[in-house]
N, C-alpha and C positions, 0 to 999 in steps of 0.2 A: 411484585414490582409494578410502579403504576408511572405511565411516562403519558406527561401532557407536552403539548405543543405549545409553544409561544411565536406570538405574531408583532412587531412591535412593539413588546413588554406586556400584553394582555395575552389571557390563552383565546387561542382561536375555538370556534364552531367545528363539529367535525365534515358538515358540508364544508365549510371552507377550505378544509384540511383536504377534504375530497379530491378539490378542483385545484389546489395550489401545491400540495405536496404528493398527495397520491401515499393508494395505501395497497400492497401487495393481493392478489386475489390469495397467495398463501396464507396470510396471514389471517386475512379476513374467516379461511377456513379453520386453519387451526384455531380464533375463537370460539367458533361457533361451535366444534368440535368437542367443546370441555376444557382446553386446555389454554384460557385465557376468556376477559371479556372486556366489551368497553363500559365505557364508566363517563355515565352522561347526568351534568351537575350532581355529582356524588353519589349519582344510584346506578348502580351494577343493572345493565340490560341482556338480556339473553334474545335467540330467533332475530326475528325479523326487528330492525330498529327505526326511529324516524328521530332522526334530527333539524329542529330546527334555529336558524342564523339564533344566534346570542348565546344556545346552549355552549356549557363548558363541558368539553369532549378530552379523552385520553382513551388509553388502552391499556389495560392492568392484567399480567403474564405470568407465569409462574418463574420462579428463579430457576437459570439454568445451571444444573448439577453439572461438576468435575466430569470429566472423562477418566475412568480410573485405567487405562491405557494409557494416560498421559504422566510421565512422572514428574515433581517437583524441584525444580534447581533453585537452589539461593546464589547462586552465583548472579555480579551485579546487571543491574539493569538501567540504561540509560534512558530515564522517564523525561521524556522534553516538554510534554503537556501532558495534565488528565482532565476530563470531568463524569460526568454520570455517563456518558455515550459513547467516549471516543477515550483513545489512550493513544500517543506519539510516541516512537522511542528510536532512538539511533542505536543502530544496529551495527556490532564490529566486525569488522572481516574479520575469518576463521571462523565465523558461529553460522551455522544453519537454520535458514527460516523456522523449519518444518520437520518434526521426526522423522528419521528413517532407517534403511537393513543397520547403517553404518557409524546413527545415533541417533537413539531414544532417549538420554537420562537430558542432554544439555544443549537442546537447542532455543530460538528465540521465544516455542511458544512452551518449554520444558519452562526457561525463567520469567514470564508473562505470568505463566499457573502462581509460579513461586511468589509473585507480587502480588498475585490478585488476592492468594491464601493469607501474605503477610499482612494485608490493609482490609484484610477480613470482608471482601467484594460481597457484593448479593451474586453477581454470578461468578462463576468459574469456571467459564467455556468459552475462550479468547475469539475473536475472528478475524482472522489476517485477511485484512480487506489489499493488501500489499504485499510483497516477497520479494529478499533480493537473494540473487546468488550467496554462497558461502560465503565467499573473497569479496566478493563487494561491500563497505561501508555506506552509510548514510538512513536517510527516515523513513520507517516504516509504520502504517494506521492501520490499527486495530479496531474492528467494534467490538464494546464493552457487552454485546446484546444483542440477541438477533434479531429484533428493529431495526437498530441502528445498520446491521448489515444487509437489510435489506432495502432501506433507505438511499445506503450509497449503490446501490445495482442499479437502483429507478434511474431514467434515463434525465430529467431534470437535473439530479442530483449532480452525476455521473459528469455531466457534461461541464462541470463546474470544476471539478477534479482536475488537477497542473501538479507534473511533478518535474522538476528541473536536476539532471546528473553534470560532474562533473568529469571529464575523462581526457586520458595523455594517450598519445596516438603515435606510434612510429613510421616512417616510412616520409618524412618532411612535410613540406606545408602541402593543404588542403589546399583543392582548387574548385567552385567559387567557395571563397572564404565563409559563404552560409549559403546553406544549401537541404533538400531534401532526399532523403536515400527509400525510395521505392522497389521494394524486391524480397518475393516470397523466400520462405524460411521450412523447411524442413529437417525429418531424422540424415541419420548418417549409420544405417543397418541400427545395430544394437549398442552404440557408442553412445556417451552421455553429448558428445558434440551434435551440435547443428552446422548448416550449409544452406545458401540458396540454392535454389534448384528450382524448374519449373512449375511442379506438383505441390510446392509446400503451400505455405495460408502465406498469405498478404500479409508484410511488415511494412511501418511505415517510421522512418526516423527522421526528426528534424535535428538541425545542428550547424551551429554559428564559433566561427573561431574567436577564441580569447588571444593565444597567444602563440607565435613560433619560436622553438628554442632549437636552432639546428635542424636534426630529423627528427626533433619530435613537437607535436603540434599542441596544445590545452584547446578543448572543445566543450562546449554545453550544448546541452543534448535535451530535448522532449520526446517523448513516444505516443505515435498517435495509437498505436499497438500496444500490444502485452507480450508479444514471444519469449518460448524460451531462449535466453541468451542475444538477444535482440541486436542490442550494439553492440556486444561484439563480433556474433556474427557480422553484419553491417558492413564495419570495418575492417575486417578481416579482407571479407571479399573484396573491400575497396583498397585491398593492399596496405592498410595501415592496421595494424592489430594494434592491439590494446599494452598500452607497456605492463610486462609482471605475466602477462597471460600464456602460462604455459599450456593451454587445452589447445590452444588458438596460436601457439607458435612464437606469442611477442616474446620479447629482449627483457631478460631477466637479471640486465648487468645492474640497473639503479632500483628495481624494486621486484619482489618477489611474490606480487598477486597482483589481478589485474586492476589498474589505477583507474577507479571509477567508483564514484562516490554522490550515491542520492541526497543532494543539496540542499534541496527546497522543497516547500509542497503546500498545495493551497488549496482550498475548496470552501463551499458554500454549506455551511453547516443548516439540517431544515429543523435543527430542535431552537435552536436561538437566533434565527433569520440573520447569523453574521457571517461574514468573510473570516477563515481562520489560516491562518498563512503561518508558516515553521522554518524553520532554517538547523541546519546541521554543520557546523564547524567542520574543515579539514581536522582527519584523526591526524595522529605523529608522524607516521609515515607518509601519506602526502604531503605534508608538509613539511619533509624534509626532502622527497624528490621536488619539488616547488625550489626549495634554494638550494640544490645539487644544481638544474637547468638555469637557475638566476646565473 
């Protein structure tokens, strides 16, 4: 696997690459190591390297083998974008990011394997650069490559990264109508729920109302965070649970998992120096709690 960089439609220099994208000190080792190298105007370097501005620079990997722990699902997959780096897919409630005690055979990266087998992939070892809940809908990015996923941690990258939820809220209108929710996030003993509390890590939620239908509110939501169970947690303690969320207590008369749906998602790709922005459509069931509250 040989992946060069582009810079305004020319490959860039790997100094340039140095100072503008940045290149893992792991990575750097594991070529050096054996198990990869770079590849400067066509000639494979080993040890110590010297690049200089004009050369044409990449970095050439071995293909990553299957995890055979991982089993294969053909069941479907909702492919929103692919290319050599990156793979989008909307993700449906009831499916599981990530294997686990209580499923191995068909979770998101059980049917990821199954596509990447079907379309005959150079590699075969997904990276959920993203996770939702079970019950949550909407987009989740993958890298195709552990470049690429190491690319999206660098902090340049990282900071480029915008993912927008959609979510229904009980308990009536929101007050200020946008607003920030500031408040650590903790376990709850041995229970898969969280709770703030004063010892947990710092969450941070942003979130602007769309719309009031009665007691219940439509919200869009940013995370400046990653916690587990983040918004709902959030709003839970803010007295408005999440409509469908039985973990969390919410009203289970109009829907029956929690109504929250990763929307949007945008970031600054560093293999093709573009903006790539996504969008995930309301699945059936929010959109049919959407004209229940109309």
């Amino acid at each position: 696997m040989q992946i060069n960089w582009q810079h305004q439609g020319a490959p860039v220099s790997m100094k340039h690459f140095l100072t503008t994208h940045g290149i893992s000190m792991r990575l750097i080792k594991a070529i050096k190591h054996g198990s990869g190298m770079f590849i400067v105007n066509d000639e494979a370097e080993v040890g110590a390297i010297t690049i200089e501005d004009g050369d044409i620079a990449g970095i050439e990997l071995p293909a990553e083998a299957a995890d055979p722990e991982v089993a294969v699902s053909d069941a479907p997959l909702a492919v929103v974008y692919e290319d050599a780096n990156w793979l989008v897919v909307n993700k449906p409630a009831g499916v599981s990011s990530v294997p686990g005690p209580t499923n191995r055979t068909d979770t998101l990266v059980n049917r990821i394997k199954g596509h990447l087998v079907a379309t005959k992939a150079e590699n075969l070892k997904p990276h959920l650069i993203t996770r939702l809940d079970r019950d949550t809908s909407g987009l989740v990015l993958v890298a195709k490559h552990r470049v690429a996923q190491g690319m999206m941690a660098w902090q340049p990258v990282a900071k480029t990264f915008q993912k927008t939820y959609r979510a229904w809220v009980s308990g009536g209108a929101l007050s200020p109508v946008n607003g920030t929710i500031e408040a650590p996030i903790g376990r709850v003993d041995e229970s898969p729920r969280r709770q703030v509390t004063d010892d947990g890590q710092m969450a941070i939620t942003r979130y602007r109302v769309q719309a009031t239908y009665g007691e219940v509110t439509e919200v869009q939501l940013t995370l400046v965070t990653g916690r587990t169970h983040q918004i709902r947690v959030h709003f839970t303690h803010w007295g408005h649970p999440l409509l469908g969320d039985a973990l969390y207590g919410g009203d289970q008369t109009l829907i029956q998992r929690q109504a929250l749906h990763a929307a949007t998602m945008t970031f600054h790709d560093p293999f093709n120096d573009q903006q790539l922005t996504f969008e995930a459509p309301l699945p059936t069931d929010l959109v049919t709690l959407v004209n229940k509250l109309q």
